[in-house]
C-alpha positions as CSV (number, residue, x, y, z in Angstrom):
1,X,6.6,-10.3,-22.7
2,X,8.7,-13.1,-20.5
3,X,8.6,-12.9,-16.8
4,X,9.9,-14.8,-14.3
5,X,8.7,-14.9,-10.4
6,X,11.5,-15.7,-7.9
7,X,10.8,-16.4,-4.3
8,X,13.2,-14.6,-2.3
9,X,14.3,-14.4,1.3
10,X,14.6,-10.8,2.2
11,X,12.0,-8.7,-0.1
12,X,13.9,-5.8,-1.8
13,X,12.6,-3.0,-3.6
14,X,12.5,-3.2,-6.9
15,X,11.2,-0.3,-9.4
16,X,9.3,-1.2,-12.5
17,X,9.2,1.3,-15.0
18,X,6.7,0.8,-17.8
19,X,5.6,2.3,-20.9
20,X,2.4,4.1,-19.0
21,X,0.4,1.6,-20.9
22,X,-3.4,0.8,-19.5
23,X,-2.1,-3.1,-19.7
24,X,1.2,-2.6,-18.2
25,X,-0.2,-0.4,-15.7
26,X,-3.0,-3.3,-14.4
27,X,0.2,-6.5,-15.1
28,X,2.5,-4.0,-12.7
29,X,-0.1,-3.6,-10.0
30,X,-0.9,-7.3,-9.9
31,X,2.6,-7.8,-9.1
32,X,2.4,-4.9,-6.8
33,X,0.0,-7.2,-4.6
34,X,1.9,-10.3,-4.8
35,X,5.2,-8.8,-4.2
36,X,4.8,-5.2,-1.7
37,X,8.4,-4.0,-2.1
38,X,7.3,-3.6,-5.9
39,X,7.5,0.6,-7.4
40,X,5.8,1.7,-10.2
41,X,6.9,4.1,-12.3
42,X,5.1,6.0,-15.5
43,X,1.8,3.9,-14.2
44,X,-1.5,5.0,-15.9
45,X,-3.8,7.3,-14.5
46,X,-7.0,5.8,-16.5
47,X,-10.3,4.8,-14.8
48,X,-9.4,1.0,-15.2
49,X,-5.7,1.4,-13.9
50,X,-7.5,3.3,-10.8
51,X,-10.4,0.5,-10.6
52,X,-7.4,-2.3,-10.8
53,X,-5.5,-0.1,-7.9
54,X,-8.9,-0.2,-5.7
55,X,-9.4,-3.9,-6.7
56,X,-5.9,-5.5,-5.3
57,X,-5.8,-2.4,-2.8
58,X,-8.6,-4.5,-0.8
59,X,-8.6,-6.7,1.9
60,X,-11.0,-9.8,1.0
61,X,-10.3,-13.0,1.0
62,X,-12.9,-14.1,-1.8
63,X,-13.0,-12.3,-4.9
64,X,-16.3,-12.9,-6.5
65,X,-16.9,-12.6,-10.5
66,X,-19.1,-10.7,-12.4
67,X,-22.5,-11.5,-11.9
């Protein structure tokens, strides 16, 4: 899979539809959190998609690894 990232002036929603794939799911939600104006469509509903969701869903500045 080949993607490109374009800065852009005005943000405009863009919908990504994706096979409802665990991997797709957590690629799409990354994106979601870099780019806001991002939709998902057909996102998983597993426990990793939902842990992925609360992950980039929070305000920290610092992430810290695994211990």
């Amino acid at each position: 899979m080949n993607i490109r990232l374009h800065k852009i002036e005005k943000p405009e929603s863009r919908i990504i539809k994706i096979s409802g794939s665990k991997s797709e799911t957590n690629r799409a939600l990354l994106l979601k959190a870099l780019q806001h104006s991002i939709q998902i469509e057909n996102g998983s509903n597993s426990d990793d998609s939902y842990l992925m969701l609360q992950a980039v869903s929070e305000k920290k500045e610092v992430i810290v690894p695994f211990r």
